[in-house]
C-alpha beads as a LAMMPS data file, in Angstrom:
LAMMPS data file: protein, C-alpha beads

289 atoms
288 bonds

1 atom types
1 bond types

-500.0 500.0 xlo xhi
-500.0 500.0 ylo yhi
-500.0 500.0 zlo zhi

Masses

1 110.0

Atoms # bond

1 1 1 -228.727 -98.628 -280.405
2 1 1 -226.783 -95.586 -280.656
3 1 1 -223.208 -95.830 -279.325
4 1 1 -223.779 -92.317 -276.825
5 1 1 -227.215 -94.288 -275.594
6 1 1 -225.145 -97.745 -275.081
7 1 1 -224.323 -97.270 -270.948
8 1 1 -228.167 -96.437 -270.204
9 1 1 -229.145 -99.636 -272.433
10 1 1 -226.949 -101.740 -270.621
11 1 1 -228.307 -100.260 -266.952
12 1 1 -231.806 -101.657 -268.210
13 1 1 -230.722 -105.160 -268.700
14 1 1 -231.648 -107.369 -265.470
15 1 1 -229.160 -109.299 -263.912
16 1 1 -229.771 -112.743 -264.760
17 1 1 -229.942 -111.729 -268.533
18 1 1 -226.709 -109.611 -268.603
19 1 1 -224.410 -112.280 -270.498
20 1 1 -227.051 -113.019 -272.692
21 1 1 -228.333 -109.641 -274.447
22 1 1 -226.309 -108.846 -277.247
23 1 1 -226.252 -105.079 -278.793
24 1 1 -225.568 -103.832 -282.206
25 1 1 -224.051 -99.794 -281.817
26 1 1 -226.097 -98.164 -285.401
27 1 1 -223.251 -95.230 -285.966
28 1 1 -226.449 -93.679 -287.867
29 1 1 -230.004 -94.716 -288.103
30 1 1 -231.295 -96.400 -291.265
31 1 1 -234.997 -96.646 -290.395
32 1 1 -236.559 -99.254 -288.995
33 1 1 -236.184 -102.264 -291.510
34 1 1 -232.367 -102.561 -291.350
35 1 1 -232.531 -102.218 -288.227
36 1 1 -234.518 -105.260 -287.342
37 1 1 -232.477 -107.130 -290.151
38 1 1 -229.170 -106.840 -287.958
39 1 1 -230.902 -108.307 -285.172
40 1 1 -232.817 -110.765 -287.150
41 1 1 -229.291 -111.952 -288.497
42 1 1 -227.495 -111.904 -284.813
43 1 1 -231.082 -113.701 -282.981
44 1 1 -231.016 -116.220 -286.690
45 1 1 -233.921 -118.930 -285.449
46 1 1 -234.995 -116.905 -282.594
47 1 1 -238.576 -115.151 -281.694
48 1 1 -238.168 -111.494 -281.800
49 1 1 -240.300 -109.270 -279.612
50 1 1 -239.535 -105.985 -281.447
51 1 1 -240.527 -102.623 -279.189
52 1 1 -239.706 -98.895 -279.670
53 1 1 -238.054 -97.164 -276.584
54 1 1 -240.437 -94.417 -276.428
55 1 1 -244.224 -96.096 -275.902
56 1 1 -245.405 -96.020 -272.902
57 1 1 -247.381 -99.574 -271.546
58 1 1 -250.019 -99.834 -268.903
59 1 1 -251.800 -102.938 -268.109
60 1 1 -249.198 -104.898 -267.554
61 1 1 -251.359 -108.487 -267.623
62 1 1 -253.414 -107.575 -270.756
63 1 1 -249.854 -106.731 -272.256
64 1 1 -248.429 -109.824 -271.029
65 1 1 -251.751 -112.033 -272.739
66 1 1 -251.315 -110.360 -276.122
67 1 1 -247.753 -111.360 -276.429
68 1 1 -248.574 -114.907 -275.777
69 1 1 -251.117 -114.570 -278.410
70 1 1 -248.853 -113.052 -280.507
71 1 1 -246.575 -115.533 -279.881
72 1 1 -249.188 -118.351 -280.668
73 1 1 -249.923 -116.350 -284.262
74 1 1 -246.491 -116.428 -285.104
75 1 1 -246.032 -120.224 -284.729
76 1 1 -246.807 -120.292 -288.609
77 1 1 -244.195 -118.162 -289.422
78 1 1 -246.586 -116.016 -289.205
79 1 1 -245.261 -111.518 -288.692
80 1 1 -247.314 -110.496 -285.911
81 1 1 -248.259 -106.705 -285.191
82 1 1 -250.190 -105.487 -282.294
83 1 1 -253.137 -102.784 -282.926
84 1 1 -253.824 -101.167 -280.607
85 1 1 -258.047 -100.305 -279.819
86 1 1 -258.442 -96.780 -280.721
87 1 1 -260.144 -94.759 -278.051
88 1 1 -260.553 -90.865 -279.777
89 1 1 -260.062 -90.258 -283.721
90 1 1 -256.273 -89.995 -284.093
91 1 1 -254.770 -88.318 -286.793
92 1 1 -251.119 -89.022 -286.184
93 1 1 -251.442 -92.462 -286.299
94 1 1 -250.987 -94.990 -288.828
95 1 1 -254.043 -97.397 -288.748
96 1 1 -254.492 -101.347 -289.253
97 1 1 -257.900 -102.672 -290.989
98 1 1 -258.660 -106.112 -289.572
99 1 1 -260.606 -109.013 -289.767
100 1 1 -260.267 -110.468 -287.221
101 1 1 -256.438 -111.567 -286.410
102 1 1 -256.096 -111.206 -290.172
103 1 1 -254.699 -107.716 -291.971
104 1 1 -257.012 -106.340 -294.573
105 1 1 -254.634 -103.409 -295.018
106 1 1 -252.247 -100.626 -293.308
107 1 1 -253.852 -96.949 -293.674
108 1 1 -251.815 -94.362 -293.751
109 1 1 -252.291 -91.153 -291.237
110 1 1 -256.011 -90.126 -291.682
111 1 1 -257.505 -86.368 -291.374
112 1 1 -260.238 -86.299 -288.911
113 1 1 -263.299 -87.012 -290.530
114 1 1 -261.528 -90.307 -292.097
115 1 1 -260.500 -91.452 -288.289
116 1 1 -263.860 -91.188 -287.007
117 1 1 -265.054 -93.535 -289.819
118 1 1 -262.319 -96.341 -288.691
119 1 1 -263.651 -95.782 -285.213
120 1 1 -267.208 -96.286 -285.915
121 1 1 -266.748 -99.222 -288.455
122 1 1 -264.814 -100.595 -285.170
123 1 1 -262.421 -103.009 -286.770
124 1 1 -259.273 -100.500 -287.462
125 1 1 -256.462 -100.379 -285.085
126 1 1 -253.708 -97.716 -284.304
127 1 1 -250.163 -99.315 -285.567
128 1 1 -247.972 -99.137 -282.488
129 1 1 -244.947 -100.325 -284.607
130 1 1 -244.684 -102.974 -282.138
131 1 1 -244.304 -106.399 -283.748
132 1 1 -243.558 -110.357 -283.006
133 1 1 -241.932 -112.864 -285.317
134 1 1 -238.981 -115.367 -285.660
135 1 1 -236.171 -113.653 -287.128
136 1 1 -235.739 -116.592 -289.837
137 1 1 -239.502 -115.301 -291.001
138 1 1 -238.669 -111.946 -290.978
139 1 1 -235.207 -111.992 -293.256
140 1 1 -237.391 -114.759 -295.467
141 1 1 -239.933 -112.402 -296.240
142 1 1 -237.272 -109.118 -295.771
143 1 1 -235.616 -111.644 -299.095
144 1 1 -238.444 -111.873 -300.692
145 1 1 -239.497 -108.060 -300.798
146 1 1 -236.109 -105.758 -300.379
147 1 1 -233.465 -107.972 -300.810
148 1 1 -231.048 -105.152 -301.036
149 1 1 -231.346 -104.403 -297.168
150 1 1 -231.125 -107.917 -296.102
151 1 1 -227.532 -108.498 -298.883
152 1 1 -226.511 -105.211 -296.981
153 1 1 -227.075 -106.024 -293.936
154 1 1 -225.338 -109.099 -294.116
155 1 1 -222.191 -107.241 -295.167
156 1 1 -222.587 -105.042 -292.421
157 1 1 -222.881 -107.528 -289.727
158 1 1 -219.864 -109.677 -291.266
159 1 1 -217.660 -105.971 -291.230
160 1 1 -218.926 -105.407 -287.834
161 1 1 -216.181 -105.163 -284.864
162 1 1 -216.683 -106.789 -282.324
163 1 1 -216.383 -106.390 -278.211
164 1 1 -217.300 -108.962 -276.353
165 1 1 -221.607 -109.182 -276.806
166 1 1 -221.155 -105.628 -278.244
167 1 1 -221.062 -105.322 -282.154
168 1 1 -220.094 -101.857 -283.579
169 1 1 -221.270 -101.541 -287.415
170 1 1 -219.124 -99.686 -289.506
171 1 1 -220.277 -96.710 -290.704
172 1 1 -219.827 -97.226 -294.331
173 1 1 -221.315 -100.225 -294.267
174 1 1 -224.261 -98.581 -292.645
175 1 1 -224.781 -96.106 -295.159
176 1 1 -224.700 -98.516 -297.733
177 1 1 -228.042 -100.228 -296.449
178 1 1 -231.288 -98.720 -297.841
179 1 1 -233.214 -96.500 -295.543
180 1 1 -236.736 -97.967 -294.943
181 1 1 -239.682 -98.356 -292.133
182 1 1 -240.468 -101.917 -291.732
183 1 1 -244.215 -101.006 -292.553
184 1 1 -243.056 -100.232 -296.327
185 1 1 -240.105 -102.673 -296.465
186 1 1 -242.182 -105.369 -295.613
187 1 1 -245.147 -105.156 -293.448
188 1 1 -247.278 -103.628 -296.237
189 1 1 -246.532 -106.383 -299.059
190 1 1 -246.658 -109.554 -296.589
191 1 1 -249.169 -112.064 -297.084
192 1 1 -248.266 -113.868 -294.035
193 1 1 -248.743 -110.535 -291.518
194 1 1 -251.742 -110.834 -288.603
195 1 1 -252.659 -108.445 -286.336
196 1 1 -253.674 -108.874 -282.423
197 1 1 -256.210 -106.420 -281.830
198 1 1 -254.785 -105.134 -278.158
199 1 1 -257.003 -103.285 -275.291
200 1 1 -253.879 -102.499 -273.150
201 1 1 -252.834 -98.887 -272.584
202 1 1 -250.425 -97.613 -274.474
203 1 1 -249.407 -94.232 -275.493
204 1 1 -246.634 -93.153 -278.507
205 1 1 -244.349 -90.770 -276.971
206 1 1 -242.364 -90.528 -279.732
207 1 1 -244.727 -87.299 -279.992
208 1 1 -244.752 -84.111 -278.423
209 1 1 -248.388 -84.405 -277.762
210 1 1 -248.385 -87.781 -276.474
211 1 1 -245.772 -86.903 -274.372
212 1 1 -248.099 -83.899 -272.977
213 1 1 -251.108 -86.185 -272.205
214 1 1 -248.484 -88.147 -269.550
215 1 1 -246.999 -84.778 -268.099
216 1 1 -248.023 -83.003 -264.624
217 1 1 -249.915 -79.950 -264.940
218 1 1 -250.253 -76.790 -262.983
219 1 1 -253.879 -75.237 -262.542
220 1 1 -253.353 -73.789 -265.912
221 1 1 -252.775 -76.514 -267.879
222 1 1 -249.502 -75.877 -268.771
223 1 1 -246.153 -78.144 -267.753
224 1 1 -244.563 -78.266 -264.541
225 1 1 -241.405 -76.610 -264.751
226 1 1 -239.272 -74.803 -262.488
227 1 1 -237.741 -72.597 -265.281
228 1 1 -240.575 -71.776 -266.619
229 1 1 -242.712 -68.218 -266.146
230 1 1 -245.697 -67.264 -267.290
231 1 1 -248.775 -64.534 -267.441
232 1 1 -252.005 -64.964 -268.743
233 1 1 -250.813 -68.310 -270.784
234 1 1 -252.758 -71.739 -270.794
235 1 1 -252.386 -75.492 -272.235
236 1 1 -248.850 -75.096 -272.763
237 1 1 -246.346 -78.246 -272.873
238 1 1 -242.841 -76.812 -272.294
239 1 1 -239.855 -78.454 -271.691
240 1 1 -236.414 -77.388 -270.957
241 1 1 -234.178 -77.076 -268.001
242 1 1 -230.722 -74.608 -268.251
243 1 1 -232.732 -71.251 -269.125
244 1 1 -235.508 -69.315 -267.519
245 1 1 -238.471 -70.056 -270.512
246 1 1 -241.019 -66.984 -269.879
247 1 1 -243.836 -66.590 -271.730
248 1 1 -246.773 -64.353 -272.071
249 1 1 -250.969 -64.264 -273.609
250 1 1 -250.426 -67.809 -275.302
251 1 1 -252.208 -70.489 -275.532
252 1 1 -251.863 -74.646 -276.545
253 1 1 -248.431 -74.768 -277.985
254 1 1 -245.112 -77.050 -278.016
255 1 1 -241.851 -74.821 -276.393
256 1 1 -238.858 -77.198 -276.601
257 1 1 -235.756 -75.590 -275.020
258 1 1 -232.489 -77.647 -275.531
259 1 1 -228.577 -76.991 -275.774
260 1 1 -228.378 -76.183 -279.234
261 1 1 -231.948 -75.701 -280.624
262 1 1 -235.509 -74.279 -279.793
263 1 1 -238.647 -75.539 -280.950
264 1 1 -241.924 -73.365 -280.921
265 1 1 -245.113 -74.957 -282.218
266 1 1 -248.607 -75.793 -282.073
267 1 1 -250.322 -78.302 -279.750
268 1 1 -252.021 -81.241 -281.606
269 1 1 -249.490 -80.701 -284.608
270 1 1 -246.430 -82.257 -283.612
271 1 1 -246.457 -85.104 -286.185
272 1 1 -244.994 -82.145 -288.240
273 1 1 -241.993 -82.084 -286.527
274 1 1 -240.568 -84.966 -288.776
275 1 1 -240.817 -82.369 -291.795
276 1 1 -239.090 -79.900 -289.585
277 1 1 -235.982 -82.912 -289.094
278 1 1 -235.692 -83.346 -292.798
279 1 1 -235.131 -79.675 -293.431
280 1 1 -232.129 -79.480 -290.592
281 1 1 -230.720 -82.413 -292.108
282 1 1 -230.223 -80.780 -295.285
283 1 1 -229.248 -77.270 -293.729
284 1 1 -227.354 -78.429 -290.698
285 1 1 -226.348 -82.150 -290.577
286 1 1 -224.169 -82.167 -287.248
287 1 1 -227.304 -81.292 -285.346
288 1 1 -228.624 -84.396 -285.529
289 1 1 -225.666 -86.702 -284.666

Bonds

1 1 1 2
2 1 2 3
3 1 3 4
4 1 4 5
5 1 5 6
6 1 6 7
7 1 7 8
8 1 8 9
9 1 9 10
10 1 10 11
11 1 11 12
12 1 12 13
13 1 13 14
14 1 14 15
15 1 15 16
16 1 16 17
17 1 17 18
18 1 18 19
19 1 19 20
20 1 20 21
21 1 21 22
22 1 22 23
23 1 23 24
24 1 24 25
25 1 25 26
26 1 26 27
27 1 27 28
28 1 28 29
29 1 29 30
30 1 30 31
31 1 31 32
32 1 32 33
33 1 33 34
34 1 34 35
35 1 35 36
36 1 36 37
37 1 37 38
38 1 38 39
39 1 39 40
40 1 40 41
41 1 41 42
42 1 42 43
43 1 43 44
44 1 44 45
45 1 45 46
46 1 46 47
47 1 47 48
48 1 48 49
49 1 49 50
50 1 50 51
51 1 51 52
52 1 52 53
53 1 53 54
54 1 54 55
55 1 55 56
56 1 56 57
57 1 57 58
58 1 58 59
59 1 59 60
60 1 60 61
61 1 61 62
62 1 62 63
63 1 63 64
64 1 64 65
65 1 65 66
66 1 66 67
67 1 67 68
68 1 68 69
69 1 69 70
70 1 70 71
71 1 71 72
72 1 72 73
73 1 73 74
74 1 74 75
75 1 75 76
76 1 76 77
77 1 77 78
78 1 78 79
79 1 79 80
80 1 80 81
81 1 81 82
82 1 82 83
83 1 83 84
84 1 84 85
85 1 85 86
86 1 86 87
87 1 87 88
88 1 88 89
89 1 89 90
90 1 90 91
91 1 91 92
92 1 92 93
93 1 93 94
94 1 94 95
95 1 95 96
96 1 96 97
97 1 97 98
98 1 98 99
99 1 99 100
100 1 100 101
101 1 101 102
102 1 102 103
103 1 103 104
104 1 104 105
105 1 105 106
106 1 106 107
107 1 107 108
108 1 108 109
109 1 109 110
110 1 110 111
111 1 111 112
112 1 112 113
113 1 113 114
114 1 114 115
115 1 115 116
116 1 116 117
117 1 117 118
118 1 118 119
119 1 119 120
120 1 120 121
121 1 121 122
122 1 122 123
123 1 123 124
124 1 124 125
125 1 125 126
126 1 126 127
127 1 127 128
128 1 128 129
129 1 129 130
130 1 130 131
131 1 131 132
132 1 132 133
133 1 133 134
134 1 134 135
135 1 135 136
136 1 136 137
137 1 137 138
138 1 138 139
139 1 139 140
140 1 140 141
141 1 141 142
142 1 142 143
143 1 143 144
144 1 144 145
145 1 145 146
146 1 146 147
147 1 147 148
148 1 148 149
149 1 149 150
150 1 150 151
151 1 151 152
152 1 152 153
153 1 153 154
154 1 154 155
155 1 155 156
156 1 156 157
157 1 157 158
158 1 158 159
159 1 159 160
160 1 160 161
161 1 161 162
162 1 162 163
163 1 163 164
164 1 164 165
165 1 165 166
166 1 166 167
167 1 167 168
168 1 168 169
169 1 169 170
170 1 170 171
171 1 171 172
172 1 172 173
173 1 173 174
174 1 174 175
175 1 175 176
176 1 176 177
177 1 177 178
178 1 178 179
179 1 179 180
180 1 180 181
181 1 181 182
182 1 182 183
183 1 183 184
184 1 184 185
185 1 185 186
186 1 186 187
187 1 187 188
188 1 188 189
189 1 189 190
190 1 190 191
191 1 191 192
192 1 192 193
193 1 193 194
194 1 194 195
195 1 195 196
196 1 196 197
197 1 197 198
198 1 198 199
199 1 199 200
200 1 200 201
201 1 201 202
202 1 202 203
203 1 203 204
204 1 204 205
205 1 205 206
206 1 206 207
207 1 207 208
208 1 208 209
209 1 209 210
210 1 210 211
211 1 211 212
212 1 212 213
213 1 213 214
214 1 214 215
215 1 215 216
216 1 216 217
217 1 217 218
218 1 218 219
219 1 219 220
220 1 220 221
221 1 221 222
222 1 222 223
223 1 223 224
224 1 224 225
225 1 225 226
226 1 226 227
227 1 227 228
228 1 228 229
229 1 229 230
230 1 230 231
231 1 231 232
232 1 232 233
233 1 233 234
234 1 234 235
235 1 235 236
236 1 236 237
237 1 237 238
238 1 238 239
239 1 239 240
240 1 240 241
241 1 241 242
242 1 242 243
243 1 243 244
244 1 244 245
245 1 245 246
246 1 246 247
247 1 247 248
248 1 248 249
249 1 249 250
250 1 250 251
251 1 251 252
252 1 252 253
253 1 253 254
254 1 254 255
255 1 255 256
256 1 256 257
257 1 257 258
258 1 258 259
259 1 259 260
260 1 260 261
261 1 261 262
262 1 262 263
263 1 263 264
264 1 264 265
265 1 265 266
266 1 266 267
267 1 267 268
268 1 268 269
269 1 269 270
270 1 270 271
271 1 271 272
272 1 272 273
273 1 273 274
274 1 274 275
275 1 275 276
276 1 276 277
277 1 277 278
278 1 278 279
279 1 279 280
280 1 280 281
281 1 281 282
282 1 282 283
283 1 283 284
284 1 284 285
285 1 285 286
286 1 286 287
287 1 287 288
288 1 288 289
């Protein structure tokens, strides 16, 4: 976690689990592989339920049955991933060809007409980048397939100061780990990865247009928002809430309003927003802290 998002972390936890969740404060992200490698280390012989903060679940007893399942798959040290049942042809989703609780293969993001194949073949899966293991499985195969993150890691956790459950990595020792998605560190060149093909609802909002599909709506389609004016404009998501956002004649696109930057784009392209990120990294690093 991010030492600024630390206080709202710790308002989640309940209160019979507060002296037993430990956090590790990331001074800067690394990706999602070294990330699950300091908590693999901290949790050692533990199952790890590993969720993103931004997906939204529904279904709450179909979620509940696939973790067990999950859980059940994993028994053999066994890295578990959940696909989720596609229900439209998604192009800003990775995709997971299964047989059965087995992994054929991870697809990368598909144009349309490829998408529409997975759905009619019927056994591909969006990757929710949700996944269940023991940590001892994970760092063994993590070992066996980047053993540079898991060394670095190690270091990083050792260097680590800490507060009580609260373990602040240096940032050094952060930038020394290799920057890496689980899916390519490790995920990808498994042989020991299944898959539980999962019917709950579930939505990514790690995207602008996900995030849109769970929004209210006025009667023309665009986002409820007190600051915002329009004429003649339709199917708009926009978001901000210091300064008056008025627009005119436009239709389906992304208006982002925050302190310190403005984002303007087209609905049903917001995947591209990642290429956007890498370009203010290189022009304007402080943005992004």
């Amino acid at each position: 976690v991010n030492e600024a998002q630390l206080t709202l972390c710790q308002s989640q936890i309940p209160q019979h689990l507060k002296d037993k969740v430990k956090f590790i404060i990331e001074p800067v992200g690394r990706n999602t592989a070294p990330a699950i490698s300091l908590a693999a280390l901290l949790a050692s012989d533990t199952d790890l339920l590993i969720l993103a903060s931004d997906h939204l679940i529904k279904d709450q007893s179909e979620y509940e049955a696939c973790v067990k399942q999950a859980l059940a798959l994993s028994s053999d040290s066994s890295l578990v991933t959940f696909g989720i049942t596609p229900t439209y042809p998604e192009t800003g989703y990775g995709y997971i060809e299964a047989k059965g609780n087995d992994v054929v293969s991870f697809k990368e993001k598909p144009d349309l007409d490829t998408a529409k194949n997975y759905l009619a073949t019927g056994n591909y899966f969006w990757n929710s980048g949700m996944f269940l293991f023991n940590g001892k499985s994970y760092l063994s195969e993590l070992e066996k397939y980047n053993s540079e993150i898991l060394s670095k890691s190690k270091l990083a956790l050792t260097n680590a100061r800490q507060e009580d459950e609260i373990y602040y990595i240096k940032q050094d020792d952060m930038m020394l780990i290799p920057e890496d998605s689980i899916d390519y560190a490790v995920m990808e060149k498994s042989d020991k990865v299944k898959v539980v093909p999962s019917n709950f609802n579930w939505s990514d909002l790690g995207s602008f247009d996900s995030l849109a599909e769970h929004l209210p709506v006025d009667e023309n389609q665009n986002t409820v928002n007190s600051q915002y004016v329009q004429l003649n404009s339709q199917n708009n998501l926009v978001l901000g809430n210091k300064r008056i956002i008025a627009t005119f004649d436009i239709n389906d696109l992304l208006i982002v309003d925050t302190d310190d930057a403005l984002l303007i784009g087209k609905k049903g392209e917001s995947q591209k927003v990642k290429e956007l990120l890498k370009q203010i990294k290189e022009k304007n690093p402080d943005l992004l802290n």
